[in-house]
C-alpha positions as CSV (number, residue, x, y, z in Angstrom):
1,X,-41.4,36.1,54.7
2,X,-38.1,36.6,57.2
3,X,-37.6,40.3,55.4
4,X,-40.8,41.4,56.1
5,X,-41.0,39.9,59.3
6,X,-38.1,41.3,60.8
7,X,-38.4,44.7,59.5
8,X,-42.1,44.8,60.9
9,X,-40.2,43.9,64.5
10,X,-38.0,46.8,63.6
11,X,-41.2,49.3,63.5
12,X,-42.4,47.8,66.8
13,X,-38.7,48.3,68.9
14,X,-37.2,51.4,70.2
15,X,-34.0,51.1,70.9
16,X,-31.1,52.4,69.4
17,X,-29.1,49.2,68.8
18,X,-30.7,46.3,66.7
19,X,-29.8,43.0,67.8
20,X,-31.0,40.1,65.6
21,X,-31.1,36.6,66.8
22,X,-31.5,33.4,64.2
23,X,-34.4,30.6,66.3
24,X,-31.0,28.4,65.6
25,X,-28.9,30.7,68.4
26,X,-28.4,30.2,71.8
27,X,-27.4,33.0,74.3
28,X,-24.5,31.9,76.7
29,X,-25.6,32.3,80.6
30,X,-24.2,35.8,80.9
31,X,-26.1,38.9,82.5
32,X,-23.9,41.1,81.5
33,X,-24.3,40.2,77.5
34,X,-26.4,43.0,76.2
35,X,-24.0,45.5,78.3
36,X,-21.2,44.0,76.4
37,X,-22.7,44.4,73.1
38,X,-23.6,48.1,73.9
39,X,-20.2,48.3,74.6
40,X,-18.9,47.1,71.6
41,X,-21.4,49.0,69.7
42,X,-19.9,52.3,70.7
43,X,-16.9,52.4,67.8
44,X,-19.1,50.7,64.7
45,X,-22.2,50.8,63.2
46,X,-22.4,46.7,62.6
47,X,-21.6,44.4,65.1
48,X,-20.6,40.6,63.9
49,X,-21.2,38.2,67.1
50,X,-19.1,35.5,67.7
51,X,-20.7,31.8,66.4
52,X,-20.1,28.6,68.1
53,X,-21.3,25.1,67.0
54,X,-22.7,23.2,69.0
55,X,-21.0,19.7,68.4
56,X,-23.6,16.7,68.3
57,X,-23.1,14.5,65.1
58,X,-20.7,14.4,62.1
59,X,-22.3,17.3,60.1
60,X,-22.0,19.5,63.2
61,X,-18.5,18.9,64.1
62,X,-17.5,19.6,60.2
63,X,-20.3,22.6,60.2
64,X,-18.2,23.7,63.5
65,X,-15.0,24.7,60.9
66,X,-17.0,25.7,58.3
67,X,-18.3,28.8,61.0
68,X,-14.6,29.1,62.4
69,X,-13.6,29.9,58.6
70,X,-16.9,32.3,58.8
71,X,-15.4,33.9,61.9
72,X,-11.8,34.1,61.0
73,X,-13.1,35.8,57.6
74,X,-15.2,38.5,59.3
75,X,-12.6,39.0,61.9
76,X,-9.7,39.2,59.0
77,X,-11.5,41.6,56.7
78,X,-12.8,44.0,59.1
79,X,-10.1,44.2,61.0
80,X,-7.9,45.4,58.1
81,X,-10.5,47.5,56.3
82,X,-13.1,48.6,59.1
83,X,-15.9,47.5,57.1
84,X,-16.7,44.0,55.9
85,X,-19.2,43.2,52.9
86,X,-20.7,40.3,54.6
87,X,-22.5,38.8,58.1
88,X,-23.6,35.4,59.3
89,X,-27.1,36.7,59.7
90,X,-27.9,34.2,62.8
91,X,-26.7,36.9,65.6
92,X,-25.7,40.5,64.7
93,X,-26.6,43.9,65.8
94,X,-26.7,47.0,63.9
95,X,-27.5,50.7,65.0
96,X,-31.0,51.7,64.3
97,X,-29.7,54.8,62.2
98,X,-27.4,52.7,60.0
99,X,-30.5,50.2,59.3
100,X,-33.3,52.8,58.6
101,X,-30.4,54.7,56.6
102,X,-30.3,51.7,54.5
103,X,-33.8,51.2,54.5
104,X,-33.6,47.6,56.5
105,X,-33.7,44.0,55.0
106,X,-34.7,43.5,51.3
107,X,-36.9,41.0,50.2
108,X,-34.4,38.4,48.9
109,X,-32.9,34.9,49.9
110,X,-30.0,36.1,51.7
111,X,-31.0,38.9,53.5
112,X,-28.2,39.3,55.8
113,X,-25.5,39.0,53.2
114,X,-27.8,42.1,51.2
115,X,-27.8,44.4,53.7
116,X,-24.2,43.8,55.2
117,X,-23.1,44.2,51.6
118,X,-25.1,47.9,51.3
119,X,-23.8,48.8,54.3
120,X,-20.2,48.1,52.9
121,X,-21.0,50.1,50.1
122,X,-21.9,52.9,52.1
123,X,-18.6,52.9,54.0
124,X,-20.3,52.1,57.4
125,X,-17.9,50.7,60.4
126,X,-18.0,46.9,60.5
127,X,-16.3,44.9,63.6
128,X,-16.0,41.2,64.5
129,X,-16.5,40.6,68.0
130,X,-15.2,37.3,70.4
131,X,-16.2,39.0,73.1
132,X,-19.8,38.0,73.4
133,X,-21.0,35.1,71.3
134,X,-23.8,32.7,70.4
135,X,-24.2,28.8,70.1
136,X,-25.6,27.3,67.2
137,X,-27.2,24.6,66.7
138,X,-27.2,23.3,63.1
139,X,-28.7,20.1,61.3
140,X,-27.6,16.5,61.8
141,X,-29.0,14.5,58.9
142,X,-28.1,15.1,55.3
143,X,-31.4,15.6,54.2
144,X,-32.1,18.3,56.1
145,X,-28.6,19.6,55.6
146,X,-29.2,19.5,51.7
147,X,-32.3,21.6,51.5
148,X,-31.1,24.4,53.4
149,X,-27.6,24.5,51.7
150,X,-29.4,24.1,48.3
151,X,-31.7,27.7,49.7
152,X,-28.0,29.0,51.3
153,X,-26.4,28.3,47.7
154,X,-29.0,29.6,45.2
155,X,-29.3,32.8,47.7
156,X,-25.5,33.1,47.6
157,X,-25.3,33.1,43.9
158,X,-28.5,35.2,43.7
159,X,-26.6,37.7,46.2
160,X,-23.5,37.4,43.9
161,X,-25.1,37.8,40.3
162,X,-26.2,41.5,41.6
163,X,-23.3,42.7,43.3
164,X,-20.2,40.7,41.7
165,X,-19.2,44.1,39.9
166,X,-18.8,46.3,42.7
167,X,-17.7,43.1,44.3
168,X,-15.2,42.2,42.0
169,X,-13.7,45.4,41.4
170,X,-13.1,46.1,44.8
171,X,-11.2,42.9,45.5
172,X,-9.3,43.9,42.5
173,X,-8.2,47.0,44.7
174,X,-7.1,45.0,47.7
175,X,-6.5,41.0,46.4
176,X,-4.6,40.9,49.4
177,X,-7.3,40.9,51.7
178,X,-9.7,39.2,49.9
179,X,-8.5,36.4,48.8
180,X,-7.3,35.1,52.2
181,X,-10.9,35.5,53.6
182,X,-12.0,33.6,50.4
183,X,-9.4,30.7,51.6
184,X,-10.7,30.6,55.1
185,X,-14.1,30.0,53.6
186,X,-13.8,27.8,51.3
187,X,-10.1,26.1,51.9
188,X,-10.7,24.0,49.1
189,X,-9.7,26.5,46.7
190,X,-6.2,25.9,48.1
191,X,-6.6,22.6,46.5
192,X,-8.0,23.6,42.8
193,X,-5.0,25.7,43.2
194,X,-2.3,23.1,43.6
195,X,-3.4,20.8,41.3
196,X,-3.8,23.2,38.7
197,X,-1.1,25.5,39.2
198,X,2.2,23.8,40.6
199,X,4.1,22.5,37.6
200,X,5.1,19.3,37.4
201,X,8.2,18.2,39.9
202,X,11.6,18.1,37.8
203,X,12.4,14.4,39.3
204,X,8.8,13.6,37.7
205,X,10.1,15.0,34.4
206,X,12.9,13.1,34.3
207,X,11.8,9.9,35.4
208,X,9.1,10.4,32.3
209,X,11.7,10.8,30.0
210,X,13.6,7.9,31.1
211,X,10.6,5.7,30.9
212,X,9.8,6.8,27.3
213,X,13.2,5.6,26.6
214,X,13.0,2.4,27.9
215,X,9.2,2.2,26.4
216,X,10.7,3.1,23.5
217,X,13.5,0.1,23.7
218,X,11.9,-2.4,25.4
219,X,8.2,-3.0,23.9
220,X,7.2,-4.9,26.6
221,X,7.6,-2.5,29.4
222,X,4.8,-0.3,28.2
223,X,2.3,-1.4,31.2
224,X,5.0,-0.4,33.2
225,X,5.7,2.9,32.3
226,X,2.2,3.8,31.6
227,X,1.4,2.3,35.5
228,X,4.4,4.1,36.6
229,X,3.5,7.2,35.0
230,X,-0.3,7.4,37.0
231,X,2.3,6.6,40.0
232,X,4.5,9.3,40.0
233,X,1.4,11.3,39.4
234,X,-0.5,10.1,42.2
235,X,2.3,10.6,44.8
236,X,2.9,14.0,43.3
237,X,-0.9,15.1,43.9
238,X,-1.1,13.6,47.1
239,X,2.5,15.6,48.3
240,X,0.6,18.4,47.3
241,X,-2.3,18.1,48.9
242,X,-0.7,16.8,52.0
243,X,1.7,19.8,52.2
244,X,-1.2,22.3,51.6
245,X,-3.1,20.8,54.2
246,X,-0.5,21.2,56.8
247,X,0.6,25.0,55.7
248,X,-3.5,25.7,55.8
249,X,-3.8,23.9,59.3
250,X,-1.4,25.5,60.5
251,X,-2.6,28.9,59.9
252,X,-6.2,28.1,60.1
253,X,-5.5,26.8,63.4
254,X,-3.4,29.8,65.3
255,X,-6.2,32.2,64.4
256,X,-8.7,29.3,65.4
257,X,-7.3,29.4,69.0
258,X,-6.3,33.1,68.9
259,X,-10.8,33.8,68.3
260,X,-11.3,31.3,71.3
261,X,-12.1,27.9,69.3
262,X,-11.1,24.5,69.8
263,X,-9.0,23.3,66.6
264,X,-8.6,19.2,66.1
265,X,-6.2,17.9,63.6
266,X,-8.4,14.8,62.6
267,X,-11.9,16.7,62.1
268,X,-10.1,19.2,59.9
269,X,-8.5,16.5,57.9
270,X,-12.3,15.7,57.1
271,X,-13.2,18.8,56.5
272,X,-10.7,20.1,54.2
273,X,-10.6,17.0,52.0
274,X,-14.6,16.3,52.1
275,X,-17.3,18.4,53.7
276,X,-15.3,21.8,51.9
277,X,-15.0,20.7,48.3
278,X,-18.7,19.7,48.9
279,X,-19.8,23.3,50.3
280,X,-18.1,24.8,47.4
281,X,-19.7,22.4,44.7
282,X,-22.8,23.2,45.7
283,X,-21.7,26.9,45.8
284,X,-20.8,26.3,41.8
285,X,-23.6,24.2,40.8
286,X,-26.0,27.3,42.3
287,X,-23.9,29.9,40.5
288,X,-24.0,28.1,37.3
289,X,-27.9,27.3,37.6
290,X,-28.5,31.2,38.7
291,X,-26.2,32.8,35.3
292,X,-27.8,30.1,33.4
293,X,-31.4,30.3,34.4
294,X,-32.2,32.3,37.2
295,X,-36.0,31.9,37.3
296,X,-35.5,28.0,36.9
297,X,-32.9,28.3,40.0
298,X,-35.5,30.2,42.3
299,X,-38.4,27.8,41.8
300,X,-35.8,24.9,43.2
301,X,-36.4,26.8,46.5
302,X,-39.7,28.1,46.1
303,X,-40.6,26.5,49.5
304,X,-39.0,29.3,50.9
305,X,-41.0,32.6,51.0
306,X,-39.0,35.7,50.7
């Protein structure tokens, strides 16, 4: 299993800084990158690296957003709080005393999120760094792209089912900060949150009232009004959606550029509207599989030793 096999590496190095590298990173051409993480190791105890997608199909230019919103989140919430209770495990380092303090990886799906998440218990310094990064290269067929966000999913709502009551009553604390970094992950909660929570325009009101009337006077104009009715509905939703996505762009976009990434209107439009509320389905689908059954939800990714 990747726990075991990493902490065994663990036994076998001597330095004092950890740096763990995912077979799906690539190091940029820079001799000076371990200097610069040993410099930004010198104020923090965890050390989030920079992740770049390497663009070479559909799923890795939408994939390439999905690890800005990872970036911007770590970046956000650490930068606020000094600690943050979750890493993209694919390139990270971590100071040897802070790892054999928490006793190093656990065996379970996630094991990055576990042991960024103890170490944010434990009040240890978290940073985001820009300054050195990684490329990475991620999967271009669906198939593929399925069966590791099914393992990502299940491990996430594994993660969650243990930890959502510290979890959740620290964001409780600070809502402020947490929610944000929940939007820049999955920005499709901006749009369960317009459609369910902005009341209905007045002019729609109206316009309903005044087609009751004449539904009411002329029997034949039914059709109409109930066709008019899904109308004004329709252009409502999509005024919503369309202003969200520009507010969200707009933001998502300035700290995009401001952590060193390339931001494209187009692409995002895709992303937001299709690849994120399909990341977070599968997010909800694992979490009600996990509460429900967790046993039944493990052996769907019993293919993957732990």
């Amino acid at each position: 299993g990747k726990a075991n096999a990493l902490n065994e590496a663990v036994k076998h190095s001597s330095g004092s800084i950890l740096l763990f590298l995912d077979s799906d990173a690539t190091l940029p051409d820079d001799e000076n990158y371990l200097k610069k993480i040993v410099e930004e190791m010198e104020d923090t105890d965890i050390l989030d690296i920079k992740k770049e997608v390497m663009k070479n199909s559909f799923l890795s230019k939408m994939t390439y957003y999905e690890y800005i919103g990872f970036n911007i989140g770590s970046w956000f919430v650490s930068r606020v709080l000094g600690k943050c209770p979750g890493v993209n495990g694919s390139a990270f380092a971590i100071k040897r005393k802070a790892f054999l303090s928490l006793k190093g990886f656990r065996k379970v799906v996630t094991e990055d999120l576990d042991i960024a998440t103890r170490a944010f218990l434990k009040n240890f310094k978290f940073k985001y760094s820009n300054r050195v990064k990684v490329y990475n290269l991620v999967h271009s067929n669906w198939e593929d792209w399925f069966t590791q966000r099914k393992r990502w999913s299940i491990g996430c709502a594994l993660w969650f089912k243990e930890w959502c009551r510290d979890l959740l009553r620290i964001g409780a604390k600070q809502p402020q900060i947490f929610i944000p970094g929940l939007f820049f992950l999955f920005p499709s909660i901006l749009l369960i949150l317009v459609y369910s929570l902005i009341p209905n325009l007045l002019i729609h009101k109206i316009l309903s009232l005044i087609f009751l009337f004449l539904a009411v006077e002329l029997n034949f104009m039914v059709p109409v009004v109930w066709f008019s009715t899904i109308a004004m509905n329709f252009i409502k939703s999509s005024l919503a959606s369309i202003l969200s996505f520009f507010s969200f762009s707009i933001i998502f976009s300035m700290l995009s550029k401001k952590l060193g990434f390339n931001f494209k209107i187009h692409e995002f439009l895709l992303y937001y509207f299709f690849y994120s509320p399909l990341v977070l389905l599968t997010i909800i689908v694992a979490l009600i599989s996990v509460f429900l059954s967790e046993k039944k939800a493990v052996k769907l990714i019993s293919d993957w030793k732990v």
